[in-house]
C-alpha positions as CSV (number, residue, x, y, z in Angstrom):
1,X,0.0,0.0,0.0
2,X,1.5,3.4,-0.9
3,X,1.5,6.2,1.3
4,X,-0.3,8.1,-1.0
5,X,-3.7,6.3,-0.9
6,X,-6.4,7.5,1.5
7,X,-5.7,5.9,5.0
8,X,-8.8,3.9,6.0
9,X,-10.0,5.5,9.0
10,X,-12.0,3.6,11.9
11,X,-14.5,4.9,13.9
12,X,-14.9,3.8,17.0
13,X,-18.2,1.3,18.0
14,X,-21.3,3.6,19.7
15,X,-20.5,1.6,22.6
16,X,-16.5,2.6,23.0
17,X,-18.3,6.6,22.1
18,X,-20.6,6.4,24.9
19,X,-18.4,4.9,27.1
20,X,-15.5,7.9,26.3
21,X,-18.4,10.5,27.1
22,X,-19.3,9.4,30.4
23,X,-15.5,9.2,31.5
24,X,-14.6,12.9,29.8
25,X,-18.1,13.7,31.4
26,X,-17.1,12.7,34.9
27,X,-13.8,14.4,34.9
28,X,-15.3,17.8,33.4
29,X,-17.8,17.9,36.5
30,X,-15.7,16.7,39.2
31,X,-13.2,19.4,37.6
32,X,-16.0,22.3,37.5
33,X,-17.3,21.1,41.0
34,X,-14.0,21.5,42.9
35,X,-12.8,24.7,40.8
36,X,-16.8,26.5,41.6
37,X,-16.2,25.0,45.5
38,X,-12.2,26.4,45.6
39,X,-13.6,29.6,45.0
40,X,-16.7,29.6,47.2
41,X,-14.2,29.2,49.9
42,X,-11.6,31.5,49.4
43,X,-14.2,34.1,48.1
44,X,-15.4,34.0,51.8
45,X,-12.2,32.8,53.7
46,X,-9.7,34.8,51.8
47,X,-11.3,37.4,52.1
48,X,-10.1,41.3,54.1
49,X,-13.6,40.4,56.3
50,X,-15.0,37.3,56.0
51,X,-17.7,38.6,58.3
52,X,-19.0,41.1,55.6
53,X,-19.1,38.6,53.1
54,X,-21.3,36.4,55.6
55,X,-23.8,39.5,56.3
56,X,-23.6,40.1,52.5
57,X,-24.9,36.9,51.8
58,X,-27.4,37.4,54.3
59,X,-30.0,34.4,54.4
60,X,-28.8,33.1,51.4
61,X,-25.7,32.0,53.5
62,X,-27.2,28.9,55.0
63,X,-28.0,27.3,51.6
64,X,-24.3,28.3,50.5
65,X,-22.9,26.2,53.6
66,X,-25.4,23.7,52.8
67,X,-23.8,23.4,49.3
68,X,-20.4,23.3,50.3
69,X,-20.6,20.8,53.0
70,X,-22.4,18.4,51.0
71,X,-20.1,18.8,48.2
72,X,-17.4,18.4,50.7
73,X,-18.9,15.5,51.9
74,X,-19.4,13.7,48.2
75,X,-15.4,14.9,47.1
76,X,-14.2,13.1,50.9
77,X,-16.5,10.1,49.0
78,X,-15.4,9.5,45.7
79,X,-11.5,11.0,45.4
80,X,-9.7,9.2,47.3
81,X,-7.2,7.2,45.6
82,X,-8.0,9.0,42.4
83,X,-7.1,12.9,43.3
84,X,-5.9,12.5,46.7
85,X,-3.7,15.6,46.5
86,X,-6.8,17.5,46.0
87,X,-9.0,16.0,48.1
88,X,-6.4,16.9,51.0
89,X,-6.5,20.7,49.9
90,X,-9.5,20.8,50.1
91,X,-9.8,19.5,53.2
92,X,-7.2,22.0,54.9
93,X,-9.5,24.7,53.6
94,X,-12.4,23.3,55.2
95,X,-10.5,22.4,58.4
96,X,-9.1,26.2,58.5
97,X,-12.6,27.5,58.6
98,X,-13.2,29.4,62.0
99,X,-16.1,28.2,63.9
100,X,-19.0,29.7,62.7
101,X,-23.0,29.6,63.7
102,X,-25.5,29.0,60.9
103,X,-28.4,30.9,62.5
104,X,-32.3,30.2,62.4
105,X,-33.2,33.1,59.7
106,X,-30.5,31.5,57.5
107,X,-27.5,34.1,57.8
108,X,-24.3,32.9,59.3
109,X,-22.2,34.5,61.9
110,X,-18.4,34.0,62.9
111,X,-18.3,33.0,66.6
């Protein structure tokens, strides 16, 4: 065969697609989900006064915690042995948070 004919080209079964999808899939939202978290935190925690970012949030700072910690909760599920550098970042972050009240109108005070 010269290198000058067309090279056959193969496309891969629906099946080998799909399953290339759902692993590209995974990655993209576990990347989006700890990037959108990373920032959460240090939007609040880096911040001059993380107290005026809590009273800025207001009542919508309960549901924001709420967020977090169960995304916290599913990352401490599913990374480890896969991004375990990450998943211990992220976990400093969370263990550096000062202790904090999530009050029963929703806001959330430093204590």
């Amino acid at each position: 065969m010269s290198l000058l004919h067309a090279i056959p080209i193969q496309q891969p079964a629906p099946e080998s697609r799909a399953a290339e999808s759902i692993r590209r899939s995974a990655k993209t939202m576990t990347d989006r989900l700890l990037k959108t978290l990373n920032a959460g935190l240090r939007d609040i925690w880096d911040a001059e006064d993380p107290a005026a970012v809590l009273a800025e949030l207001g009542t919508d700072a309960e549901e924001a915690f709420l967020l977090s910690s169960e995304t916290v909760k599913l990352f401490a599920a599913i990374l480890p042995g896969s991004r375990d550098t990450e998943l211990a970042e992220l976990l400093a972050k969370v263990e550096a948070i000062p202790a904090f009240t999530i009050n029963s109108d929703g806001t959330v005070t430093l204590d």
